[in-house]
N, C-alpha and C positions, 0 to 999 in steps of 0.2 A: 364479121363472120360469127356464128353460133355454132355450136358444140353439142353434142348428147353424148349423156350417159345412159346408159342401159343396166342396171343393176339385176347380180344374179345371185340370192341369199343362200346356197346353198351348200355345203360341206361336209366333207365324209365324217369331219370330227371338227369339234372346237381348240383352236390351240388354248396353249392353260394361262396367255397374256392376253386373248382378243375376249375385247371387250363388245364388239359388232355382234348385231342380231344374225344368227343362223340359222340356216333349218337343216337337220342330217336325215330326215327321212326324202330320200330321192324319189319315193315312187310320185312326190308331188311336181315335180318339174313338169311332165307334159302337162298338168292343169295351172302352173303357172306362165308356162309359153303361152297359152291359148289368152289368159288375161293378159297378157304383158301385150299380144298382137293387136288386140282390142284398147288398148290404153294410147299403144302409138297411134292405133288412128284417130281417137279423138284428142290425143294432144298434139297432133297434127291440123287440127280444127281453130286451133286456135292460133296457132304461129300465123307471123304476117309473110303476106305473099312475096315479101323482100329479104324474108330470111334466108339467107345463104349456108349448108351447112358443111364445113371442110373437118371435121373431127367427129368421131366415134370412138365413143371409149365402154367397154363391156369393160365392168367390174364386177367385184363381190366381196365379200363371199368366192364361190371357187368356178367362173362359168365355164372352165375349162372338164367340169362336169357335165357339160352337154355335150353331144354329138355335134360330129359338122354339120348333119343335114338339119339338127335344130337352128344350131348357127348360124347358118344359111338362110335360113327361114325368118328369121330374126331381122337379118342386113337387107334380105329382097321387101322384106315390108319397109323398112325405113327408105329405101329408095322409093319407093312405088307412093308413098306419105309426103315426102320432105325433098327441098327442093338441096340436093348433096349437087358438091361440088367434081369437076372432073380429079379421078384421082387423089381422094382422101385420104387422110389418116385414119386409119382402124387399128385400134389397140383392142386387146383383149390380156386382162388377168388372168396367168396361168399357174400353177403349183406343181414342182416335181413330185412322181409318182402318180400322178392324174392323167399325164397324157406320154403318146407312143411317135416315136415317128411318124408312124402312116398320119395319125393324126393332125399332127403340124404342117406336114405337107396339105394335109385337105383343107384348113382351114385358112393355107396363105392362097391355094387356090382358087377358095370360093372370096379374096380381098382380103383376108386381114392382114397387116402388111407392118402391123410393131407388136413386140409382144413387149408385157412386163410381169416378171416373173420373181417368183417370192420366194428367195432362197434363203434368205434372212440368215443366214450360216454355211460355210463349211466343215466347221468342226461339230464331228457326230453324236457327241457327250451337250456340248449347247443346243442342239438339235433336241435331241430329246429329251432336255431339261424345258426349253419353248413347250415340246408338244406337236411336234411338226410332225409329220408320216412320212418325210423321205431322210434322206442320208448325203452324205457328199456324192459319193459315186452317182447317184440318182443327179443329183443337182447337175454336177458337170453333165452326164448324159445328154441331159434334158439340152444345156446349152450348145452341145455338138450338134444333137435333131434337129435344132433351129437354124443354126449357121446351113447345114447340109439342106432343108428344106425351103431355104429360098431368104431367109427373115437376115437383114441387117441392120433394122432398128430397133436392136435391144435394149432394153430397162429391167433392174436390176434392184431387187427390195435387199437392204444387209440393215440387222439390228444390233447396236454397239449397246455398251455398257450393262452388261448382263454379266451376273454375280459369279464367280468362278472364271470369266473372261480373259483373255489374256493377248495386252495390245500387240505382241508383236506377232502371237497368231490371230488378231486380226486383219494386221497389213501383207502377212503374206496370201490371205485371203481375197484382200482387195488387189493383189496385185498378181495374182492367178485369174483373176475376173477380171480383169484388164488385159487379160491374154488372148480373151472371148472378143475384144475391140467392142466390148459393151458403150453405148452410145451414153448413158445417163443411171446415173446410181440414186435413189430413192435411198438415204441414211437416215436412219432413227436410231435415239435412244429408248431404254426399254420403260416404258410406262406401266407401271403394273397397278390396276383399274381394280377399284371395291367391286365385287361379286364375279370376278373372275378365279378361277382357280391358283392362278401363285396371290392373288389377294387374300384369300381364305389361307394359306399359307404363310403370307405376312402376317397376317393377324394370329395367325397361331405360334407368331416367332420363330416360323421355321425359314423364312429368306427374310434378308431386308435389301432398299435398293441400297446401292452404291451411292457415297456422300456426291454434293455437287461439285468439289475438286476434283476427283476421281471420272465423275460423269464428264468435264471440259478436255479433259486429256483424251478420253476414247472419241470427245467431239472434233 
């Protein structure tokens, strides 16, 4: 079986660890859908006529800054292109504070059917030390909308070993998010990348990481 990715670069804002190419000016998404529609079909020209596809996975960047009916438009051209299997996986990366109920619901309607969602925190002070635009409240929100709109294959981004961090309010994090009967937890520790903004930070001695003892305990 073969897989697609669908990559979406877009973002309200850059967090101050991601080191991924973005783009925060939105008014370019409709003239990037239009190329992206044009790409799958000619990479659709190439695949062999015994590719099978059982996976789709929309990343980013944040494509839960599109609309459903871009969404939409997105999933009917890869069907119409590629020979998808009955009943796929469709993941789509989402960001609390990006998206609404009504939203979730329309997007498990038109197929997508897992989401994985980047909460990276529940604690609101590591939140906005990352650079992130939501808060816990938002965060849990977000995983009620899902449960309630249909979605029971949840994935779950959480980021450990971050400076001020504190493991045992981590685990009651991981263990409120296991409340959610979240399917798969996506754990990183925190890399912090030259010419990123906490990079520019380290370098100015205002954070350093955490030594690799410290980092195998939050591991």
């Amino acid at each position: 079986m073969t897989g697609i990715y669908v990559h979406i670069p877009f973002c309200i804002k850059k967090c101050r660890y991601c080191s991924f190419f973005s783009i925060e000016d939105l008014d370019y998404i409709p003239d990037y859908i239009d190329s992206l529609l044009k790409e799958i079909a000619i990479r659709a020209t190439a695949c062999r006529n015994s590719d099978k596809i059982d996976t789709i996975y929309i990343g980013g960047g944040t494509p839960s800054l599109l609309n459903s009916l871009q969404l939409s438009e997105i999933i009917e051209s890869l069907y119409n292109h590629f020979d998808i299997t009955l009943n796929p996986e469709i993941t789509i990366e989402i960001n609390p504070g990006t998206v609404t109920h009504e939203f979730l619901t329309d997007i498990y309607n038109i197929g997508i059917n897992r989401l994985s969602i980047g909460i990276q925190s529940l604690n609101d002070s590591i939140l906005k030390f990352l650079g992130r635009i939501h808060d816990m409240a938002t965060a849990l929100s977000t995983l009620r909308w899902a449960k309630d709109s249909g979605f029971d294959n949840i994935s779950v981004d959480i980021i450990s070993a971050i400076p001020g961090q504190d493991i045992v309010d981590l685990e009651d994090e991981l263990n409120l998010l296991c409340g959610f009967d979240v399917k798969h937890f996506s754990c990183y520790l925190l890399s912090i990348d030259d010419g990123t903004e906490l990079g520019y930070l380290r370098e100015a001695g205002g954070i350093s990481e955490l030594g690799d003892d410290q980092q195998v305990v939050f591991f």
